[in-house]
Backbone atoms as SQL, in Angstrom:
CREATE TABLE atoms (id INTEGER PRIMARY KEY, chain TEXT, resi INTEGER, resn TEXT, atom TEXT, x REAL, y REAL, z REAL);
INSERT INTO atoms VALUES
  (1, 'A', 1, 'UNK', 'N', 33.020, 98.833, -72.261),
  (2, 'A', 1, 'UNK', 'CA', 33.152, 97.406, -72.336),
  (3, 'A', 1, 'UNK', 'C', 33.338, 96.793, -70.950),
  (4, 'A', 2, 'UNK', 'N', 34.138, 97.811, -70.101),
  (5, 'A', 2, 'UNK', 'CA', 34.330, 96.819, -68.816),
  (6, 'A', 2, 'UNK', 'C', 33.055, 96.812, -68.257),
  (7, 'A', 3, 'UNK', 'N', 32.092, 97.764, -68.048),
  (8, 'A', 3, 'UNK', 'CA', 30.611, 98.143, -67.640),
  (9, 'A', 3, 'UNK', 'C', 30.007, 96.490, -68.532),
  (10, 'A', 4, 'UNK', 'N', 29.784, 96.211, -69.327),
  (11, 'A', 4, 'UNK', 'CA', 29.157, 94.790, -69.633),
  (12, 'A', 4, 'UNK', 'C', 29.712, 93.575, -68.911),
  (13, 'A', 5, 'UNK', 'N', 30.972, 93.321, -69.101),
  (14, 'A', 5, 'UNK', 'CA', 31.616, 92.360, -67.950),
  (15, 'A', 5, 'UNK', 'C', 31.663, 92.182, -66.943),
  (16, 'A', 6, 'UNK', 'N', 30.864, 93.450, -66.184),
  (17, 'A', 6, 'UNK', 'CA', 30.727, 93.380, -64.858),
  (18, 'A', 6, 'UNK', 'C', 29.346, 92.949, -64.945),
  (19, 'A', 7, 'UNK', 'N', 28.389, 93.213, -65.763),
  (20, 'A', 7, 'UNK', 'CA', 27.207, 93.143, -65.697),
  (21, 'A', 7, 'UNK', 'C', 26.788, 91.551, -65.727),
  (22, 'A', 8, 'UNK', 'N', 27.525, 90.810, -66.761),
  (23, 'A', 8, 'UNK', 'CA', 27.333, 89.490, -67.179),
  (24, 'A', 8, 'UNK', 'C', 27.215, 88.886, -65.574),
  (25, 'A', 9, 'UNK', 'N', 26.292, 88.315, -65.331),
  (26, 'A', 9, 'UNK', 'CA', 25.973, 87.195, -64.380),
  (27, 'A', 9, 'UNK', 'C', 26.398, 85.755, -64.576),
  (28, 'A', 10, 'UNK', 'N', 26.856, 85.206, -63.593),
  (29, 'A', 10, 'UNK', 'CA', 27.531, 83.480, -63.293),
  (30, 'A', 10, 'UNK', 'C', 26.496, 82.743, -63.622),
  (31, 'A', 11, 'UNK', 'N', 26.481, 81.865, -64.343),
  (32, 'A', 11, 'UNK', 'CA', 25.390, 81.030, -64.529),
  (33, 'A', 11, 'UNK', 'C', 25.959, 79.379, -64.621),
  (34, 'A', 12, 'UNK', 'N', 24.970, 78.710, -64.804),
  (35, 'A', 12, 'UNK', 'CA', 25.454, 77.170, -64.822),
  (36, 'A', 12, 'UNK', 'C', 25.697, 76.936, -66.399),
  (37, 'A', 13, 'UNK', 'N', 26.701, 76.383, -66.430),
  (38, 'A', 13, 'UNK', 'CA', 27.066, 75.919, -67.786),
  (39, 'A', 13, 'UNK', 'C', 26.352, 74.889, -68.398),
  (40, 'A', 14, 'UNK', 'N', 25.840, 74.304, -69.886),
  (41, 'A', 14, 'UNK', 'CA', 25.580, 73.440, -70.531),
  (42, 'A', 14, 'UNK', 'C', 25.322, 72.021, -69.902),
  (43, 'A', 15, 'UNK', 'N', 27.155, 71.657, -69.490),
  (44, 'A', 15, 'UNK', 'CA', 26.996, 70.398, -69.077),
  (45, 'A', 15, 'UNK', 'C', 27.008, 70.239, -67.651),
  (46, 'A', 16, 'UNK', 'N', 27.179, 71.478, -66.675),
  (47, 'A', 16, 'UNK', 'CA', 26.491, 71.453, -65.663),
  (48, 'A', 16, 'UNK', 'C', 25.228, 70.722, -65.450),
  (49, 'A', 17, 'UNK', 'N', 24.221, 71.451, -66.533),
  (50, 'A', 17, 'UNK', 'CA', 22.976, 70.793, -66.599),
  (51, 'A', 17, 'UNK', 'C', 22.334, 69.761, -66.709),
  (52, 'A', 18, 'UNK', 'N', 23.086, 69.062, -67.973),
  (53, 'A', 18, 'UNK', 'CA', 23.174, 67.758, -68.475),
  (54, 'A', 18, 'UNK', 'C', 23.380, 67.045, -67.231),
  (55, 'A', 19, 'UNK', 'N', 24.669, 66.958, -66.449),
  (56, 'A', 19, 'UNK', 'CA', 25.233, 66.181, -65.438),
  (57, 'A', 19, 'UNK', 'C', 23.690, 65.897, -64.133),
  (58, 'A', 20, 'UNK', 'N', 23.578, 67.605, -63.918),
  (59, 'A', 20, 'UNK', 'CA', 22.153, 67.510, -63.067),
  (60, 'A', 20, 'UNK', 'C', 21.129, 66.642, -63.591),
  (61, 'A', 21, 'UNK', 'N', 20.580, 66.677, -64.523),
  (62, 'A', 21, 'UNK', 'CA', 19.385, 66.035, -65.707),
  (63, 'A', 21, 'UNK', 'C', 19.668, 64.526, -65.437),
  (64, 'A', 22, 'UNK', 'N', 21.256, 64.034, -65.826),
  (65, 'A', 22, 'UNK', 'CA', 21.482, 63.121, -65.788),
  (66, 'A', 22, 'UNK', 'C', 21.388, 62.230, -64.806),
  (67, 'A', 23, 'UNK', 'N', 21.504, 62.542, -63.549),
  (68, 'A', 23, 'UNK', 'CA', 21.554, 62.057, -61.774),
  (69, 'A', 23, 'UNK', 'C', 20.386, 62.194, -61.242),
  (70, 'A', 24, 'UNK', 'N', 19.370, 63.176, -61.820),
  (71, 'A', 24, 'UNK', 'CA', 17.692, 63.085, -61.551),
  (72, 'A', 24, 'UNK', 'C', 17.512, 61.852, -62.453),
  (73, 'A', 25, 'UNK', 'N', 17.794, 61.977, -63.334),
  (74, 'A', 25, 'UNK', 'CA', 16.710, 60.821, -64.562),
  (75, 'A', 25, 'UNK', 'C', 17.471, 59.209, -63.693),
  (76, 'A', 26, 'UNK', 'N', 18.846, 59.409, -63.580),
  (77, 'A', 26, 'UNK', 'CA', 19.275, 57.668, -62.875),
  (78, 'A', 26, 'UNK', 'C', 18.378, 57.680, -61.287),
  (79, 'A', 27, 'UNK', 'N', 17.933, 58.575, -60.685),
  (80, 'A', 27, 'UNK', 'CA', 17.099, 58.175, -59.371),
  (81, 'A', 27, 'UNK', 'C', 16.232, 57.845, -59.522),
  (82, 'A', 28, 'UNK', 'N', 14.837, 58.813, -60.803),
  (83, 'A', 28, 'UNK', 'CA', 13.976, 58.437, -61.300),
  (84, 'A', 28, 'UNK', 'C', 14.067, 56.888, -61.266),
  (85, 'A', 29, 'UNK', 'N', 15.184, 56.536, -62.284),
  (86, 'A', 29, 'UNK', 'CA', 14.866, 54.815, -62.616),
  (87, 'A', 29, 'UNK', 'C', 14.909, 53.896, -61.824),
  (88, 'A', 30, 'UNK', 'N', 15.885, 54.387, -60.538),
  (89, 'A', 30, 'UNK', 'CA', 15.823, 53.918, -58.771),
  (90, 'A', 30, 'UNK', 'C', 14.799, 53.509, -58.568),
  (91, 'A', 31, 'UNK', 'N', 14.047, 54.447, -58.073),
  (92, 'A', 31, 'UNK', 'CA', 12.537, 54.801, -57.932),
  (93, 'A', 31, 'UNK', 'C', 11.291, 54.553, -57.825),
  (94, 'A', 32, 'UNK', 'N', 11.423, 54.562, -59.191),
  (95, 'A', 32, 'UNK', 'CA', 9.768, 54.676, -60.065),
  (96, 'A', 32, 'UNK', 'C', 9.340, 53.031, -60.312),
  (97, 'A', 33, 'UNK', 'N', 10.223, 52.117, -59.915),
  (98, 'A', 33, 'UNK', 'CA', 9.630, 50.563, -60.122),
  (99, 'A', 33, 'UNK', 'C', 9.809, 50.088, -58.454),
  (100, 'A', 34, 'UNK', 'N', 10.112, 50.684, -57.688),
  (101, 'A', 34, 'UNK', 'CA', 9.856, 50.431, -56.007),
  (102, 'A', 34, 'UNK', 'C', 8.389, 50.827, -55.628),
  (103, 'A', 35, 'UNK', 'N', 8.329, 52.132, -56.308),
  (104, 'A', 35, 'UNK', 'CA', 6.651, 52.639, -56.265),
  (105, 'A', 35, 'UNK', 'C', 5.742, 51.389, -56.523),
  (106, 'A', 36, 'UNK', 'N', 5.988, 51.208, -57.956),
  (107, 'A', 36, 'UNK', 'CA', 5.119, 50.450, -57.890),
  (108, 'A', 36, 'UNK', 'C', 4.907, 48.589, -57.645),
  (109, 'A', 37, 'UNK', 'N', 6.008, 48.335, -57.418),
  (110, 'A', 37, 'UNK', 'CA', 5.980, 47.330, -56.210),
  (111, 'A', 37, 'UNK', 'C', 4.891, 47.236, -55.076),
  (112, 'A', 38, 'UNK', 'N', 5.279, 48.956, -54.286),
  (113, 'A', 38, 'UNK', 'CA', 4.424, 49.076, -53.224),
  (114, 'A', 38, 'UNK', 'C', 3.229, 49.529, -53.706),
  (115, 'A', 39, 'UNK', 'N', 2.283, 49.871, -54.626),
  (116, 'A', 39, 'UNK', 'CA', 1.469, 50.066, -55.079),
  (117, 'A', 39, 'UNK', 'C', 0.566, 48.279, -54.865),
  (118, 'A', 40, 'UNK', 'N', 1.125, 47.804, -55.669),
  (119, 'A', 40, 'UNK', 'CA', 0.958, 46.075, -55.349),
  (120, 'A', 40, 'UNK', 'C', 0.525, 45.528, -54.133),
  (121, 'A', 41, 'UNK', 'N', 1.453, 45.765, -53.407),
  (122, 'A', 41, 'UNK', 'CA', 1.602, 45.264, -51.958),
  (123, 'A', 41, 'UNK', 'C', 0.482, 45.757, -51.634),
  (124, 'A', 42, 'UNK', 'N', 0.390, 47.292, -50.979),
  (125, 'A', 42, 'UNK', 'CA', -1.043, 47.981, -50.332),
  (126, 'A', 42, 'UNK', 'C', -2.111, 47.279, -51.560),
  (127, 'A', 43, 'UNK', 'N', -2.690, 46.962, -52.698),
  (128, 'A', 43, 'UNK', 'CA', -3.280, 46.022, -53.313),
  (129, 'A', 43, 'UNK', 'C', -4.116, 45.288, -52.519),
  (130, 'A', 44, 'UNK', 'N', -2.375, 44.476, -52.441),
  (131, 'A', 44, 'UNK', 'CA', -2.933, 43.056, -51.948),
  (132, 'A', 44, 'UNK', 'C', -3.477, 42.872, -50.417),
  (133, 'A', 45, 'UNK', 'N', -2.790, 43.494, -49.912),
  (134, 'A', 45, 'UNK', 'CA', -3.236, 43.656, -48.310),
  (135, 'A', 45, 'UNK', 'C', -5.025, 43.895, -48.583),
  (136, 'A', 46, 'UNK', 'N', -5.052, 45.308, -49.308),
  (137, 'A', 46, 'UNK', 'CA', -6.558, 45.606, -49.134),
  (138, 'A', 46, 'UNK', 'C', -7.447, 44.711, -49.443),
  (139, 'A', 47, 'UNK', 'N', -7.018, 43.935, -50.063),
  (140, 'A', 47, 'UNK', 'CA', -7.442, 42.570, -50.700),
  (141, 'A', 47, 'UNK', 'C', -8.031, 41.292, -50.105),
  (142, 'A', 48, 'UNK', 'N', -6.823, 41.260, -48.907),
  (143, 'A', 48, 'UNK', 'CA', -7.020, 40.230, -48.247),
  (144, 'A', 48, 'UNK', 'C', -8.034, 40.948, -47.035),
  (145, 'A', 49, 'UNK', 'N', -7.703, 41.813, -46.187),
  (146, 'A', 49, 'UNK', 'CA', -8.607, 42.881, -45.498),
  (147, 'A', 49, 'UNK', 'C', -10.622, 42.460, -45.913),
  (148, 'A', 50, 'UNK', 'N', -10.764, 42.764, -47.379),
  (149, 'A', 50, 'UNK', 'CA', -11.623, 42.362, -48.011),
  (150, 'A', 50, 'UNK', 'C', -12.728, 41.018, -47.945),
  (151, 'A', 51, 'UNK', 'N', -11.925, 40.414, -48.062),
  (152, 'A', 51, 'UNK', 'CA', -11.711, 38.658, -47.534),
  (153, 'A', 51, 'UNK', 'C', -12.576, 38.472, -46.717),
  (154, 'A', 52, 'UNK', 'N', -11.798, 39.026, -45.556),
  (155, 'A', 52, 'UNK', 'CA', -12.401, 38.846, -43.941),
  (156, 'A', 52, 'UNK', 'C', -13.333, 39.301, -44.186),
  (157, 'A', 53, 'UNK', 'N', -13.842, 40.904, -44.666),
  (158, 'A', 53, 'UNK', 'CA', -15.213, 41.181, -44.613),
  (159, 'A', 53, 'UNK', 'C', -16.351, 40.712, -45.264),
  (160, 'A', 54, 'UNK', 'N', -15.630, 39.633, -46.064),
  (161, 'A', 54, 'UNK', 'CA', -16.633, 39.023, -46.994),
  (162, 'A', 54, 'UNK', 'C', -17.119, 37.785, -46.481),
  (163, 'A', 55, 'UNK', 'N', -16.225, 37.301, -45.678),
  (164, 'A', 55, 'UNK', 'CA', -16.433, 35.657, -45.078),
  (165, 'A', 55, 'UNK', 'C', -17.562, 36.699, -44.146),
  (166, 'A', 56, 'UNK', 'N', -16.848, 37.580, -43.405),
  (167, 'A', 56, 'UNK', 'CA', -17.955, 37.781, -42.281),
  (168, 'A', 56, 'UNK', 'C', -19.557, 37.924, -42.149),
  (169, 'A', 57, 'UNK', 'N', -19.849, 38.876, -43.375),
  (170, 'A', 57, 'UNK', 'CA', -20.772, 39.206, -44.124),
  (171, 'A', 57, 'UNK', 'C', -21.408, 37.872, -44.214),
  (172, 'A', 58, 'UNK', 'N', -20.752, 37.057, -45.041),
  (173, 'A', 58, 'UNK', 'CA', -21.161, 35.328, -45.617),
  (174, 'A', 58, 'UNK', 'C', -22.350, 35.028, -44.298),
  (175, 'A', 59, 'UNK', 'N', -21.087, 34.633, -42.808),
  (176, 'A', 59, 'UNK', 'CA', -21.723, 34.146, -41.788),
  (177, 'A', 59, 'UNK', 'C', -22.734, 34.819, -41.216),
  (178, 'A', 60, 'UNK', 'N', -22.797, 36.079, -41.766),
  (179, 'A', 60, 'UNK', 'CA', -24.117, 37.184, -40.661),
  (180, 'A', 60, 'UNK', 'C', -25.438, 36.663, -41.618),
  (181, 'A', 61, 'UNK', 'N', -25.047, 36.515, -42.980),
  (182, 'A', 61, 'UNK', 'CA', -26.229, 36.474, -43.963),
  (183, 'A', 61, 'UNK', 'C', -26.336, 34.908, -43.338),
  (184, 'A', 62, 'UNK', 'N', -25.804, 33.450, -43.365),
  (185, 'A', 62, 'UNK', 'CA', -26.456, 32.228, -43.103),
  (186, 'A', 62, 'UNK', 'C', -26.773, 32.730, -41.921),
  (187, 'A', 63, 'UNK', 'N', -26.646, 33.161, -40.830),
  (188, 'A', 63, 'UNK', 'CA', -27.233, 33.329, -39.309),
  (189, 'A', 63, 'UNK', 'C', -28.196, 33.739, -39.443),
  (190, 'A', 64, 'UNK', 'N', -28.830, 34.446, -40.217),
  (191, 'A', 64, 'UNK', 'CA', -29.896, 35.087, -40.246),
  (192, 'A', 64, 'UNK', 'C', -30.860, 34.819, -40.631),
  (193, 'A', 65, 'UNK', 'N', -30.515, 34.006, -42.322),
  (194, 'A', 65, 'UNK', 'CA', -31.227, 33.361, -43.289),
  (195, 'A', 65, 'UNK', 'C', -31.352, 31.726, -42.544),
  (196, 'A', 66, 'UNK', 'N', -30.834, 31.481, -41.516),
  (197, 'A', 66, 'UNK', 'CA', -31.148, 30.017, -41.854),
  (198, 'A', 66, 'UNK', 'C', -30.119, 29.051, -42.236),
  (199, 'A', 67, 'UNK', 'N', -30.464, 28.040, -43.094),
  (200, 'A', 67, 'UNK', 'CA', -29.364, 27.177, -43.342),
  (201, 'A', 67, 'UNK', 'C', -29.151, 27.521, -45.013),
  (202, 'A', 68, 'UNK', 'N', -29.732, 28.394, -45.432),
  (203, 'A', 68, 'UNK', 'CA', -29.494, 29.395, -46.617),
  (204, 'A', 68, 'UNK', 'C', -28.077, 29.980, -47.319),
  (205, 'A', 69, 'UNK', 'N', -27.201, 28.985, -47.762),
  (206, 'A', 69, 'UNK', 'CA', -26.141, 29.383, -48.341),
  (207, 'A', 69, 'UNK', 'C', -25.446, 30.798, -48.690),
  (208, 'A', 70, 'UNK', 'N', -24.930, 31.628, -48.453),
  (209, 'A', 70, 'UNK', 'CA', -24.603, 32.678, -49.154),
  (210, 'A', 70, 'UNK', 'C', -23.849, 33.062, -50.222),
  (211, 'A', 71, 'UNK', 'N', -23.908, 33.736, -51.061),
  (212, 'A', 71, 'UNK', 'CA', -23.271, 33.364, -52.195),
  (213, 'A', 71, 'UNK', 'C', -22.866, 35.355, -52.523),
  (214, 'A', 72, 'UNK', 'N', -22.368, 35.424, -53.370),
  (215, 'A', 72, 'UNK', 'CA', -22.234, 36.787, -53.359),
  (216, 'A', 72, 'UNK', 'C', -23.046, 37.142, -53.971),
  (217, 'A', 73, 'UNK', 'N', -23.766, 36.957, -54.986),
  (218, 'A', 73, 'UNK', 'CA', -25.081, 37.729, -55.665),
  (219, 'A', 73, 'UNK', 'C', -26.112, 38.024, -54.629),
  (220, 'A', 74, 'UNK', 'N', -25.878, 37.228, -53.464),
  (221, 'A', 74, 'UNK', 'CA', -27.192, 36.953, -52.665),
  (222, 'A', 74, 'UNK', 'C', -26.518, 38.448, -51.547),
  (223, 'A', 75, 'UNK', 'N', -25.418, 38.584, -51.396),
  (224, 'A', 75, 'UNK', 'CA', -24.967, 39.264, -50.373),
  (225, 'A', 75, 'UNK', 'C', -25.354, 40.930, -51.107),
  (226, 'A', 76, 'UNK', 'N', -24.689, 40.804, -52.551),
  (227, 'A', 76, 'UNK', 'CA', -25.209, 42.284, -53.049),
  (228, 'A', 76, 'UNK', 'C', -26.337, 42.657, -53.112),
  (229, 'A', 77, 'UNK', 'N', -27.223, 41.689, -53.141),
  (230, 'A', 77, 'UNK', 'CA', -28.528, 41.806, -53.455),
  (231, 'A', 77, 'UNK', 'C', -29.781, 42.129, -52.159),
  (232, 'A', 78, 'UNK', 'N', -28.762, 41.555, -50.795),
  (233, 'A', 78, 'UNK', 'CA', -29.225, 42.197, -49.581),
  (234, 'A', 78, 'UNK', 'C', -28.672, 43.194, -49.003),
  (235, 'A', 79, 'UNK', 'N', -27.780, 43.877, -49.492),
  (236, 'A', 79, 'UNK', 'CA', -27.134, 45.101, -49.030),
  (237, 'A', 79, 'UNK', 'C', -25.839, 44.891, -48.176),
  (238, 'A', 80, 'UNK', 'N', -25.199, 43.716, -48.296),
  (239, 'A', 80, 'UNK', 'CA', -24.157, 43.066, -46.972),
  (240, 'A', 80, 'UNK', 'C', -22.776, 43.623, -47.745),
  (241, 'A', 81, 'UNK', 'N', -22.545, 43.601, -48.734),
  (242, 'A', 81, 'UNK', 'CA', -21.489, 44.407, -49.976),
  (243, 'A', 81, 'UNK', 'C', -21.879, 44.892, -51.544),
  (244, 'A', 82, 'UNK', 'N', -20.833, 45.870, -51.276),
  (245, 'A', 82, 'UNK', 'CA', -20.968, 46.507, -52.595),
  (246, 'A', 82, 'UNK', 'C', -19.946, 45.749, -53.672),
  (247, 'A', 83, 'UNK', 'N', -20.473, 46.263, -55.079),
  (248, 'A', 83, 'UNK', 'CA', -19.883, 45.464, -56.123),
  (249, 'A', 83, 'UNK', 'C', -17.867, 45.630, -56.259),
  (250, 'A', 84, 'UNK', 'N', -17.804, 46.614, -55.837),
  (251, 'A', 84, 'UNK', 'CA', -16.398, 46.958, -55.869),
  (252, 'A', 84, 'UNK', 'C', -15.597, 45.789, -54.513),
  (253, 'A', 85, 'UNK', 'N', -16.516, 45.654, -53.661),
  (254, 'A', 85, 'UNK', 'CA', -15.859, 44.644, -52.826),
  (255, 'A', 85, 'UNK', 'C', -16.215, 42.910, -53.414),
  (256, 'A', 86, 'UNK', 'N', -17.160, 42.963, -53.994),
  (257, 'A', 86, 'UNK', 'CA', -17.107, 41.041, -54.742),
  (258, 'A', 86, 'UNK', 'C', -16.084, 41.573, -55.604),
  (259, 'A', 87, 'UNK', 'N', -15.670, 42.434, -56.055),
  (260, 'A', 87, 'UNK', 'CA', -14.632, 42.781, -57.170),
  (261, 'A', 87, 'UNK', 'C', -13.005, 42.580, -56.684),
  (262, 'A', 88, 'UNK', 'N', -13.018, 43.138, -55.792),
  (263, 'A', 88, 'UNK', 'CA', -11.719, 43.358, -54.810),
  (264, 'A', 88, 'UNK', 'C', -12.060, 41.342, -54.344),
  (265, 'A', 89, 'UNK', 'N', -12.786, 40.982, -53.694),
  (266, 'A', 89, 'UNK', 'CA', -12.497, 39.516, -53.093),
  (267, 'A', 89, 'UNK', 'C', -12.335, 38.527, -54.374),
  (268, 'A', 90, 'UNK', 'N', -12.687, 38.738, -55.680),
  (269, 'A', 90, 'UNK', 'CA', -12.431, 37.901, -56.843),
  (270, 'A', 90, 'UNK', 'C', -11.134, 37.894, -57.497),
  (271, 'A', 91, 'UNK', 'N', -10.666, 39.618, -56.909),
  (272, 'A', 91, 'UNK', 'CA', -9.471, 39.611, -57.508),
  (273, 'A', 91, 'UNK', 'C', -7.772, 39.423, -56.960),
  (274, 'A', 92, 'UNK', 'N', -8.417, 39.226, -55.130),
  (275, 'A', 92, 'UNK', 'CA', -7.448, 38.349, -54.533),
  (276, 'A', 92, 'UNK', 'C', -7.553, 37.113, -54.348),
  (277, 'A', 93, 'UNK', 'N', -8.611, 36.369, -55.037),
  (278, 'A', 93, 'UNK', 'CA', -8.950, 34.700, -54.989),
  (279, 'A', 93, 'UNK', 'C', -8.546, 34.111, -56.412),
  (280, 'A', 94, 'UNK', 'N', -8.095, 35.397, -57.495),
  (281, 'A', 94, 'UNK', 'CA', -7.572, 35.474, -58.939),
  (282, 'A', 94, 'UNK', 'C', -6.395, 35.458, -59.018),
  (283, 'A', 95, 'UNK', 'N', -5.437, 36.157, -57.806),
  (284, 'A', 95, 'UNK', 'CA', -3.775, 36.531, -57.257),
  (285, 'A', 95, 'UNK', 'C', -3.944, 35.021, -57.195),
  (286, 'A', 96, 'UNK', 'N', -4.243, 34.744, -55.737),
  (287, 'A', 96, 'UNK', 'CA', -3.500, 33.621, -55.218),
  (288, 'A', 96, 'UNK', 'C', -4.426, 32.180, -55.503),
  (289, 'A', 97, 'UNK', 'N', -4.315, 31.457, -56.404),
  (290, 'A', 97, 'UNK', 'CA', -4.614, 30.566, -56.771),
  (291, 'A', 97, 'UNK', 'C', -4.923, 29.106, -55.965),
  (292, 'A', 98, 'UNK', 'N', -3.652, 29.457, -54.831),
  (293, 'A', 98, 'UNK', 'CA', -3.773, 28.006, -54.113),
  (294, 'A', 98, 'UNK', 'C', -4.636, 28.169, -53.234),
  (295, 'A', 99, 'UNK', 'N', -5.180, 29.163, -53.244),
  (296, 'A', 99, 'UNK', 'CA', -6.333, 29.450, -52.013),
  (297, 'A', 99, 'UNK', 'C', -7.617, 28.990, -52.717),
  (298, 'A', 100, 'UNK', 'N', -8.936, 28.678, -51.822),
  (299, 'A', 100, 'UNK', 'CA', -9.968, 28.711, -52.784),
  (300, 'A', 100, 'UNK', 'C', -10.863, 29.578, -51.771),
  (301, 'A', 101, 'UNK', 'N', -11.941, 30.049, -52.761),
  (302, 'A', 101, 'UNK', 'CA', -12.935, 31.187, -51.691),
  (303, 'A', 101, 'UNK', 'C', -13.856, 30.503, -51.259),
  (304, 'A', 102, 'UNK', 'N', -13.865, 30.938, -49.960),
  (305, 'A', 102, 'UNK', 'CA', -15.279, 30.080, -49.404),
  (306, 'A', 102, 'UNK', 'C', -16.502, 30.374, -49.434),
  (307, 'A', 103, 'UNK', 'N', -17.133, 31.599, -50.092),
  (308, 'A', 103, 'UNK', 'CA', -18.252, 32.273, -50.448),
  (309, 'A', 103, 'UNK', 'C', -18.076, 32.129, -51.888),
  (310, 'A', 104, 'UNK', 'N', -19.280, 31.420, -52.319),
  (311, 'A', 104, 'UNK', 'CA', -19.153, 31.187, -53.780),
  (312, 'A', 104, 'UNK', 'C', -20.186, 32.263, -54.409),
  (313, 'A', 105, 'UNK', 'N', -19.981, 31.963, -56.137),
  (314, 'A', 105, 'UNK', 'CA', -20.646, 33.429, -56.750),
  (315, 'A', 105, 'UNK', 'C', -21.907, 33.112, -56.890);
């Protein structure tokens, strides 16, 4: 019998565990809504980033074309952006409302 009692190994108890479980899961909830805050933020930045390349685009296409308006169908349709970027510039001219876009659709 004493040969088993020596053998038995220290281990963490029940509510050891619990307590651990418990202090991960309250950081988790810290956490996990700061993420995605900043998820947002980098968003919106890329967003506005976007913008610029779209006005720019705008002015290379009238310089080129003439006194030829640019519009974004006209920009995808000459190769100046891809659809994921009229997507990205609609959907920071969709955020911020008080703004208006100066390349129309």
């Amino acid at each position: 019998m004493k040969k088993l009692k020596k053998l038995q190994l220290e281990g963490f108890t029940l509510i050891e565990m619990l307590v651990v479980l418990l202090i991960i899961s309250v950081l988790l909830l810290l956490f996990v809504p700061n993420l995605s805050k900043q998820k947002d933020a980098v968003s919106d930045t890329g967003n506005a980033a976007v913008v610029k390349v779209v006005e720019s685009q705008a002015e290379l296409y009238e310089l080129k074309h003439g006194s030829e308006q640019a519009t974004l169908a006209k920009l995808v349709s000459a190769g100046n952006l891809t659809q994921k970027q009229v997507d990205s510039y609609k959907a920071y001219y969709g955020k911020n409302k008080n703004e208006h876009p100066t390349v129309a659709d």
